[in-house]
C-alpha positions in Angstrom: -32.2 99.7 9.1 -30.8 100.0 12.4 -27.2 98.1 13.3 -28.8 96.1 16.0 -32.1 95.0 14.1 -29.8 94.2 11.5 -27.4 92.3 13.6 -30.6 90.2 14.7 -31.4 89.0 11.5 -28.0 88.1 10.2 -27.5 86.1 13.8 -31.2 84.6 12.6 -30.0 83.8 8.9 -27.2 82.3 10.4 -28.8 80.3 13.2 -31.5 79.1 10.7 -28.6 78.0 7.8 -26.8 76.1 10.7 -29.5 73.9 11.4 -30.7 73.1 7.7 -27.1 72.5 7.5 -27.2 69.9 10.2 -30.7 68.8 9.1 -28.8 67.1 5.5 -26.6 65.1 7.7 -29.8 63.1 9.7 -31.5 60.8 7.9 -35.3 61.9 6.8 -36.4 58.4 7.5 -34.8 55.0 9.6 -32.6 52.7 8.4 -33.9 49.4 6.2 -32.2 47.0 5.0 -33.2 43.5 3.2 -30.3 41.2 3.2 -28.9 37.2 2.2 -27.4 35.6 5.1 -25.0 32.4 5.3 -24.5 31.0 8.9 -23.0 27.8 9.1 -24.3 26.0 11.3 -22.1 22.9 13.1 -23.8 19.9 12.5 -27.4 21.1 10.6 -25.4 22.2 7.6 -25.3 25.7 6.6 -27.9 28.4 7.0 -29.1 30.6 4.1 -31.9 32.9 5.4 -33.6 36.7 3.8 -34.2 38.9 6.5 -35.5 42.5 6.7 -33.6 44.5 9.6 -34.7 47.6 10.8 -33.9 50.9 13.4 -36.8 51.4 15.8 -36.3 55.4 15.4 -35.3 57.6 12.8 -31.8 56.8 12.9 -28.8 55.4 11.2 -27.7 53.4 14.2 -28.7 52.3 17.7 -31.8 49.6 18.4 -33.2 47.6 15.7 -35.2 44.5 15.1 -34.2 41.7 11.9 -37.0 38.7 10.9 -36.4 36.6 8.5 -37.3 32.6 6.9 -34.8 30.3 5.5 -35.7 26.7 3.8 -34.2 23.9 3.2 -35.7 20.6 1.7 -33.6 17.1 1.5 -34.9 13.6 0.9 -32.9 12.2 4.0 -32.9 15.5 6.4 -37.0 16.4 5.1 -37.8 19.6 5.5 -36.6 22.6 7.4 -37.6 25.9 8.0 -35.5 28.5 9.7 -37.5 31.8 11.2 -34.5 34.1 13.0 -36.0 36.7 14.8 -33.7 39.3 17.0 -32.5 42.7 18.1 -29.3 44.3 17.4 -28.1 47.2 18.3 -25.3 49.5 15.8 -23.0 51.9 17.4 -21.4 54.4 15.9 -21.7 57.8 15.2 -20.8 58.4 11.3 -21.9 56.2 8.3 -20.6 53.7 6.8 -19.1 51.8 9.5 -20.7 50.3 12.5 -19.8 48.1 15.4 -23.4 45.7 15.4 -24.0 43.5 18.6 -27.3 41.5 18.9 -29.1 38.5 19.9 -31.2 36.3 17.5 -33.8 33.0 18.1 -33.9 31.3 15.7 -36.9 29.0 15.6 -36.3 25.8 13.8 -39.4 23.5 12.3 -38.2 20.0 11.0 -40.9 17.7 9.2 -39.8 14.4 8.0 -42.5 11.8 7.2 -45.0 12.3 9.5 -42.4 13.3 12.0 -42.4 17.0 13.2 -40.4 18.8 15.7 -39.5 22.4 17.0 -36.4 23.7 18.2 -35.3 27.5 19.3 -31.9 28.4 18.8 -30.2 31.4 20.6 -27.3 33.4 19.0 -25.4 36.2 20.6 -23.5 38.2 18.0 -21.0 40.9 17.5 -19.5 42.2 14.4 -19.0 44.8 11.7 -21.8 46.0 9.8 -20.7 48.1 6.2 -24.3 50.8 6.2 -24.5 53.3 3.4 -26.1 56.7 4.5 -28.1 56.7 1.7 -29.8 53.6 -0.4 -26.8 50.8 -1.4 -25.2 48.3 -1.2 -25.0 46.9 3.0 -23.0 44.0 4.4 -22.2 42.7 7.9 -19.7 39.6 9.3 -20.2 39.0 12.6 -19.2 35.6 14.8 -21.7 34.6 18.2 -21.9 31.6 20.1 -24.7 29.2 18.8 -26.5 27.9 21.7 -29.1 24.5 21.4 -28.4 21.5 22.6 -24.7 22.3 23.1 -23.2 25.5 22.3 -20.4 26.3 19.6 -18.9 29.0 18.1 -19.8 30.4 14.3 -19.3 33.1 12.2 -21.4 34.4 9.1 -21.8 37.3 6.7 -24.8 38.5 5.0 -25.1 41.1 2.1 -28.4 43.0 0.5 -29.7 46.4 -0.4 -30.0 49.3 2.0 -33.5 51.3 1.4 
């Protein structure tokens, strides 16, 4: 075999082991995550809501979407049901650690007696989000301004499963 032909196909070999090399590093699939979250909320009590979160590409990071529904029933309050539906956006460039920003609504349905009301709530967030590469264990804290009525600070945390 001649030097150069030779030469091409080691430069090939290497090229090609490079790349499958950098392939193992990139996710095969985007980022899921279902989660347990605890926002307290200044006046309404605390918030416990399960939400699925999501990355719009096949990525570890940048834009995703979260839903969720969170209930709560009381004799004196009635019934309330909690539906938080937002983007966020992680930035970072190596897992586990991210830097998460977002904004949520979260839409609010009260039902006491014959009584029924809806509200949207807005909440800007930063915070830390803890995102395995692969499946495990996830966790974020985060603090936003809760805006209503009036508008107040807050901080929560949420923890779940990474898929």
């Amino acid at each position: 075999m001649h030097t150069t032909t030779k030469n091409l196909f080691i430069s090939i070999a290497y090229l090609l082991s490079v790349q499958l090399i950098k392939a193992q590093d990139q996710p095969a699939h985007r980022a899921k995550a279902a989660y347990v979250e605890v926002l307290p909320l200044k006046g309404s009590g605390t918030l416990f809501t399960a939400n699925f979160d999501t990355r719009f590409r096949k990525t570890q990071n940048g834009l995703g979407v979260r839903a969720g529904v969170g209930y709560i029933k009381s004799f004196i309050a009635g019934t309330t049901v909690y539906s938080p539906i937002g983007l966020n956006y992680l930035i970072g460039k190596k897992a586990p650690h991210y830097f998460e920003t977002g904004a949520t609504a979260i839409n609010i349905f009260y039902s006491k007696y014959n009584n029924k009301k809806f509200q949207v709530g807005f909440l800007p967030t930063v915070g830390y989000r803890f995102q395995p590469l692969r499946n495990g264990f996830t966790f974020r804290i985060f603090t936003g301004v809760f805006i209503k009525n009036t508008s107040f600070l807050t901080a929560g945390a949420s923890a779940g499963y990474k898929f």
